[in-house]
N, C-alpha and C positions, 0 to 999 in steps of 0.2 A: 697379038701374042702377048702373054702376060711371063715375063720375067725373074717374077721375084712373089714371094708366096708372103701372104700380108696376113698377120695374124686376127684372126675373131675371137672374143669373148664376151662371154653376158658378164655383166657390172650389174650381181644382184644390191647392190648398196649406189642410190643416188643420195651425191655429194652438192651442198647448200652452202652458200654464205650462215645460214643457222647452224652449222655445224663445229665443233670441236676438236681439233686434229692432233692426235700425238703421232710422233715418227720415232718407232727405236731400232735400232740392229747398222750393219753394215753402213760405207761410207756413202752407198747408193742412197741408203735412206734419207743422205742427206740432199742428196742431189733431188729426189722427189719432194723434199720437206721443203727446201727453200724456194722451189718451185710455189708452188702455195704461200709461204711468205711471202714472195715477193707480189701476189696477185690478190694482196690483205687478208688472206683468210686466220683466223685465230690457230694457230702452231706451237707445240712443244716439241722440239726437234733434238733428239738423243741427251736425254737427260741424265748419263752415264757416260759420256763420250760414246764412238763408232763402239759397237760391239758385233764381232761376226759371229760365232756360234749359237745353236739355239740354248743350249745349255744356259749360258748366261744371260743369252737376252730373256728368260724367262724367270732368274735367278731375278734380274733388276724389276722385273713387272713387277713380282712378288714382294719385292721390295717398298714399291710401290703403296701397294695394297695395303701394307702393314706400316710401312710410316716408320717405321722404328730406324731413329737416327744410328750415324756411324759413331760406334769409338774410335777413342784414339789406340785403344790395342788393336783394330782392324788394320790400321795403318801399316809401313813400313819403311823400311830406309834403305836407300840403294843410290847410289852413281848421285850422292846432294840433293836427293830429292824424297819427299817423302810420299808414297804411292799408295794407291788400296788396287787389288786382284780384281776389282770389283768394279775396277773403273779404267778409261781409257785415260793415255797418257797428258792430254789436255787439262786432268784434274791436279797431277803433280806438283808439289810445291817445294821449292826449301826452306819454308816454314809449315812447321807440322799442324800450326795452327789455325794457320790459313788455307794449308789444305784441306782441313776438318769442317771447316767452315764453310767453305765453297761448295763441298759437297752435303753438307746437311742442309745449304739453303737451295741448292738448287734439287734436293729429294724432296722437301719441303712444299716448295714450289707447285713441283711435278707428280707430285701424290694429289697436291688438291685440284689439279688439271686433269686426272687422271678419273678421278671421280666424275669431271664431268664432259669426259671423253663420251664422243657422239660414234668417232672411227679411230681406229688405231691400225694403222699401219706397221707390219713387222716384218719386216728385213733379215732373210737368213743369207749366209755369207758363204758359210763352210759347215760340214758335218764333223771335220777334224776339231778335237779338243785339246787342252793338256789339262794335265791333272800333279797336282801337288806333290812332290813324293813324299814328304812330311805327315799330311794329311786324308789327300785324297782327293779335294776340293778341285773342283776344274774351276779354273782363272781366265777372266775376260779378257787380261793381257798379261805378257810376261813380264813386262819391264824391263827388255835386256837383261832379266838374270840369268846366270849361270844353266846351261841346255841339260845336266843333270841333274836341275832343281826339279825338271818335271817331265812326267811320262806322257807319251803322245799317243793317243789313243782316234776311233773314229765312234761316233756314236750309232746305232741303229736305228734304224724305220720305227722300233717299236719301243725304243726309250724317249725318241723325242716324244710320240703320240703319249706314251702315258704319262711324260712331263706336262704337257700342254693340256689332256686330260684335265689334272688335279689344278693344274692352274686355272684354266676356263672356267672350270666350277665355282672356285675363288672371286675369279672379277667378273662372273656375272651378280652376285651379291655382294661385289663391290659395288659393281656397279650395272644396274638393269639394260639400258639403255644404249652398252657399247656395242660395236660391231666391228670385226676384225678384217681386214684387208691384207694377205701372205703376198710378200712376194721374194723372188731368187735373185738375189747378186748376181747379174753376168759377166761381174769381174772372175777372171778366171786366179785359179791361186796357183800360178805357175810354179812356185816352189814347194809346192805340194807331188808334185809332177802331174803332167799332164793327163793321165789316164786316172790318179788318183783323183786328183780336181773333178774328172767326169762321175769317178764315184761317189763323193760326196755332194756333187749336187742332186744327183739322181738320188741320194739318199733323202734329200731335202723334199726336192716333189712329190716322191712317193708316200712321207710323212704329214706334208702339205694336205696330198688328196685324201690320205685317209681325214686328218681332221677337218676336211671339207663335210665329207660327209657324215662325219659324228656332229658337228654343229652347222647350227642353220646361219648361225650371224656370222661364220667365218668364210668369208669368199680368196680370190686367187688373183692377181693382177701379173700379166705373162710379163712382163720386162724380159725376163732371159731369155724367152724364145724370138718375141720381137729381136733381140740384138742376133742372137745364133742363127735365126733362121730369117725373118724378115728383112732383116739389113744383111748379114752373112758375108760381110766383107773386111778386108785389113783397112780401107778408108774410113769405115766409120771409128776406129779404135785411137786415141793416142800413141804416140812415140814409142810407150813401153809394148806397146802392142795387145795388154791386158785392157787397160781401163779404154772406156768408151770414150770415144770426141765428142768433145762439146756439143758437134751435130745431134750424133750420136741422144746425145739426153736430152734435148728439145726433141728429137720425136720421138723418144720414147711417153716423154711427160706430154704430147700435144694426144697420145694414146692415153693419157688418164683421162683427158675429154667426155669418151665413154661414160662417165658416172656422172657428167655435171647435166642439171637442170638444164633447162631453157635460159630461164630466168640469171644462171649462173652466168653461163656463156655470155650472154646481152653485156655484163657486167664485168666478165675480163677483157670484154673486146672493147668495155671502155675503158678499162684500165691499161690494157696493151699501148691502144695511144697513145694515153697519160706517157705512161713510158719509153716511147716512140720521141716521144717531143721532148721529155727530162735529159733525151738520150744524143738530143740535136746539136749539131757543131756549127753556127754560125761564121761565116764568114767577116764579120764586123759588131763582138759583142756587147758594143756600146750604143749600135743606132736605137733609132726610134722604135722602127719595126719590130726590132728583135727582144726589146723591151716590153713591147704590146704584147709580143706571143709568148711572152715568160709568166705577164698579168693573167693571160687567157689561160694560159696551162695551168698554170695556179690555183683559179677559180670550179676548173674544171675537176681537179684532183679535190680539192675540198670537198665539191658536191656530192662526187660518187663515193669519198671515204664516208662522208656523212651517209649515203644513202645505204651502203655496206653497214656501218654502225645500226643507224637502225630498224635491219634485219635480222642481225644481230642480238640486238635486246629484246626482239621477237620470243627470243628461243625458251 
């Protein structure tokens, strides 16, 4: 008797050590990003800080594209710090200069990474937005300001698609070559309320599938039905009961598997080791023994970052 309903999906995009990976949107993205990091693969991993809506996360692509650095009148100043709308709170400084700086060097960066982005992964969080009441502008974060600086609004099915529309068009002559990987937050936005939460995800899918099928290089990666329906338990969740456990994200990321090569696999299952062994608590960390198996593991890791490199310089 079978239990528990295990999700299927085709991985029209196989994933290579020759590949190029950006991760932008929610904090999931980060959880799938450093996944890959950690198993050498070449990553730009939210080069905006977390950003949940599509609004913005399509705001920063564009961004991207265009290259065109921040002013300092983008900036602003609030609680000693100086902030951009445009950016998560990780960029914040109290010096206005250095947070100017950090963020045109890391756009900088992420523009010329973008360009030679092979997958991009995008991260939607929420459909919910706010929007400026000064201007109109819907902002990636509030900054703790003031809750009547801005109006709170939910986006529809057919503003994301015709945002991503006119975007798509953009970075495929930005860039020929990318291919897009969507996938949903399964963190729920509890203070959103719970039935709203269901709505704005479900806003998300249904904008997802349409741009599925308007573009051929945009695929769908289920993370949130694997956690809703595949796992479908309070055990695999943390403490707050929203975000996923630990467990929880190793099988959801052992499900990106799916896309990887033969050849990939061969290559994390040496790396896994590697890792296995960096990962070992000897009981006596001065003997011989233990000495030997730090040279071996050493040796070992060398080889296969070498042999990752160059497949790498293949590309």
């Amino acid at each position: 008797m079978n239990f528990r309903t295990e999700i299927d999906f085709c991985a029209k995009s196989e994933i290579s050590y020759r590949d190029n990976l950006m991760f932008i949107g929610s904090c999931f993205s980060e959880n799938i990003g450093n996944y890959f990091a950690e198993y050498k693969f070449r990553t730009d991993i939210n080069p905006f800080g977390i950003l949940f809506n599509p609004s913005s996360i399509a705001n920063a692509i564009e961004r991207l594209i265009t290259g065109t650095p921040y002013a300092e009148k983008e900036l602003f100043f609030h609680n000693g710090l100086w902030n951009s709308f445009d950016h998560h709170g990780s960029f914040s400084h109290s010096d206005k200069n250095e947070c100017l700086q950090n963020i045109n060097q890391q756009l900088e960066n992420s523009a010329d990474f973008l360009k030679h982005t092979t997958i991009l992964f995008v991260t939607f969080g929420t459909a919910w937005v706010y929007k400026r009441k000064d201007n109109g502008k819907i902002v990636a974060n509030c900054h703790k300001m003031p809750e009547n600086t801005f109006v709170r609004e939910k986006l529809s099915v057919e503003e994301i698609v015709e945002n991503y529309s006119e975007l798509f068009s953009r970075l495929k002559e930005f860039n020929p070559r990318i291919k897009v990987i969507f996938t949903v937050s399964p963190i729920r936005h509890k203070k959103d309320g719970l039935h709203e939460n269901q709505l704005s995800k479900s806003t998300l899918l249904l904008a997802i599938n349409e741009l599925q099928q308007k573009f051929d290089f945009a695929n769908y990666f289920p993370s949130y039905e694997i956690l809703m329906d595949d796992l479908r338990d309070y055990r695999f969740y943390g403490e707050d009961l929203v975000h996923p456990s630990a467990e929880a994200i190793k099988y959801i990321q052992e499900k990106i598997g799916n896309y990887f090569s033969t050849e990939t696999k061969k290559l994390m299952e040496e790396i896994q080791q590697i890792l296995k062994a960096e990962n070992h608590r000897p009981n006596d960390a001065n003997s011989e023994q233990y000495q030997k198996f730090l040279l071996e593991t050493a040796q070992k890791k060398e080889k296969i970052i070498a042999e990752i490199k160059n497949i790498q310089q293949q590309n």
